[in-house]
PLY file of the C-alpha trace (Angstrom):
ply
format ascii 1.0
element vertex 140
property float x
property float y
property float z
element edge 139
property int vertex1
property int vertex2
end_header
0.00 0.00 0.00
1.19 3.71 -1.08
2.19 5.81 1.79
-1.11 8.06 2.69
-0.79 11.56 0.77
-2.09 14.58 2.87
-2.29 18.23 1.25
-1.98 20.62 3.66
-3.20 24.00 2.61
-3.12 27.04 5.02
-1.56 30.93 4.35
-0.37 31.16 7.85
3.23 30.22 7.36
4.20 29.05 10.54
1.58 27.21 10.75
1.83 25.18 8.03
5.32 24.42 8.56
4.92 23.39 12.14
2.20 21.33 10.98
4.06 19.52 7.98
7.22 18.77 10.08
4.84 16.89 13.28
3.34 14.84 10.14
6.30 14.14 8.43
7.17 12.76 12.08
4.49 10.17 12.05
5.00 9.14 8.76
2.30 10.68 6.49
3.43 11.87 3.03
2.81 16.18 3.65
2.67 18.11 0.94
2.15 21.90 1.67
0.32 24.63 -0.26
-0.16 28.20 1.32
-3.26 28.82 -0.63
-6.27 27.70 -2.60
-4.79 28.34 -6.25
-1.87 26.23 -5.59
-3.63 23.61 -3.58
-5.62 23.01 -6.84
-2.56 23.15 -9.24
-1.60 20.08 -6.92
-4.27 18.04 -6.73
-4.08 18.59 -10.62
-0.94 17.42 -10.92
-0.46 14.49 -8.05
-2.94 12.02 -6.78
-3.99 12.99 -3.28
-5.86 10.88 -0.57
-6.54 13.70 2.12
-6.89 17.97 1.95
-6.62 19.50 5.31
-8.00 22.93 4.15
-8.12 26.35 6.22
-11.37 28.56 5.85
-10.29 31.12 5.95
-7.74 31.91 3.08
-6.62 35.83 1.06
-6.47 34.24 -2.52
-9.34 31.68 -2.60
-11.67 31.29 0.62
-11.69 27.65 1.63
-15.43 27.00 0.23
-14.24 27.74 -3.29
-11.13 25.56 -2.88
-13.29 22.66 -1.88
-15.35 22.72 -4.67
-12.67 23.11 -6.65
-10.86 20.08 -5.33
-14.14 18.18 -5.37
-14.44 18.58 -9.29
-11.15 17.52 -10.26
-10.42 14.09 -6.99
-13.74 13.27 -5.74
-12.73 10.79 -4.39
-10.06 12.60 -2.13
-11.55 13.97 1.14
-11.14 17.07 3.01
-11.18 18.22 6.10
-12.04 21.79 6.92
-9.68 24.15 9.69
-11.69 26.84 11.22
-11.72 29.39 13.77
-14.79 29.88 16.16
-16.37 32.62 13.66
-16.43 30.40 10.86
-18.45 27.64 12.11
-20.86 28.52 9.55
-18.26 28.03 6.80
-17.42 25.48 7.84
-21.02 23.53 8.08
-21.38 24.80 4.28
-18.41 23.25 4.03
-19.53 19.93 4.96
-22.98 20.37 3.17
-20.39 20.45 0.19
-18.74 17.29 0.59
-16.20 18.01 3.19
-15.21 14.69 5.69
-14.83 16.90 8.51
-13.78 20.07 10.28
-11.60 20.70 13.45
-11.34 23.88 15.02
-7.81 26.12 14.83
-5.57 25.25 16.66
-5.81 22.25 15.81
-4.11 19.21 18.38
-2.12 17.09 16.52
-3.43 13.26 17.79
-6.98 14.81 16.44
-5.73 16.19 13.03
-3.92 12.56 12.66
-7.50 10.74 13.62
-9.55 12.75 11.51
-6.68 12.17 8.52
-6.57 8.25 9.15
-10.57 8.35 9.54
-10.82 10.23 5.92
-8.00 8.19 4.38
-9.83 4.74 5.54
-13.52 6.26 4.41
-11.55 7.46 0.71
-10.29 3.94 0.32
-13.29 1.95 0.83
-15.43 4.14 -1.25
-12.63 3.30 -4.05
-12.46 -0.38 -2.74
-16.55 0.02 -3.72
-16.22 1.22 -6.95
-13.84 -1.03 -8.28
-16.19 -4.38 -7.00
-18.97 -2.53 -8.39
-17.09 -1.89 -12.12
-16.25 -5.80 -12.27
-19.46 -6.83 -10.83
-21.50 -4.74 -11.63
-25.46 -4.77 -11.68
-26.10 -7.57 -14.43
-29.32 -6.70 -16.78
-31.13 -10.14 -17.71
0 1
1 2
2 3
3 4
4 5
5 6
6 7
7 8
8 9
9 10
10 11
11 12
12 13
13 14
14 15
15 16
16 17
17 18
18 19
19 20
20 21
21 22
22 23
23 24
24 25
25 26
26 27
27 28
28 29
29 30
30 31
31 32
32 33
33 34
34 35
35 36
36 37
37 38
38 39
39 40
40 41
41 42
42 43
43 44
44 45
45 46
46 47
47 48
48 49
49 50
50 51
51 52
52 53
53 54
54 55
55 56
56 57
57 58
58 59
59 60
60 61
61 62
62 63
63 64
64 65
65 66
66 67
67 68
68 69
69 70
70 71
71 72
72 73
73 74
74 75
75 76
76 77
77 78
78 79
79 80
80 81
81 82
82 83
83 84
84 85
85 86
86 87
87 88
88 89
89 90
90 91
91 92
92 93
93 94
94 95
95 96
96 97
97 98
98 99
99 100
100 101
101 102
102 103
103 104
104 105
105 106
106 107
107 108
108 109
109 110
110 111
111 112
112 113
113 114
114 115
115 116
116 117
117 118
118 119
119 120
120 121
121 122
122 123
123 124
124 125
125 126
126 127
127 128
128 129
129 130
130 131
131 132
132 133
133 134
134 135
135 136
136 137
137 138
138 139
């Protein structure tokens, strides 16, 4: 099995960088993006099994990005990082396809949970499809 792929995608610098190297440190495959173009021109160019997305972004808000990422990896999910005034956002968010959301600042055992809960949820869903492409529904 492929080492799990997380996109992390956040404009607060520190931030993200704290956050990639405590990922790196349990073994997850980080790549980082400090905003909602480039997270996009990623998952364009690299398969991707989980988006941890801020909100709450300057160049694309993290609604747009997620429906964004949606159109071109369904199957890849995303969870949502929000402060307290963007609850709503982040329940729009969810209406939208998100996994989940976790509130900023984020602790790390939940972040990895949340990742290894989306991850397993991403790969049965693709597990599904496959059976259901060789067997599927036969018309007699």
């Amino acid at each position: 099995m492929d080492a799990l792929r997380v996109l992390l995608v956040d404009d607060e610098k520190d931030f993200l960088e704290t956050l990639v190297k405590r990922l790196r440190k349990r073994k997850l495959d980080v790549i980082a993006a400090s905003g909602g173009r480039e997270a996009i021109q990623t998952v364009t160019q690299q398969p991707i099994d989980v988006v941890v997305l801020d909100v709450k972004m300057p160049d694309m808000d993290g609604i747009e990005t997620l429906k964004a990422i949606k159109k071109i990896r369904p199957c890849s999910e995303v969870i949502m990082l929000t402060g307290h005034a963007d609850m709503e956002v982040a329940m729009e968010g969810m209406e939208l396809g998100a996994f989940d959301y976790l509130m900023k600042p984020a602790d790390i055992d939940d972040l990895l949970y949340k990742i290894q809960d989306a991850y397993k949820k991403k790969s049965c869903r693709e597990e599904n499809e496959r059976f259901q492409g060789s067997n599927g529904p036969q018309e007699g």
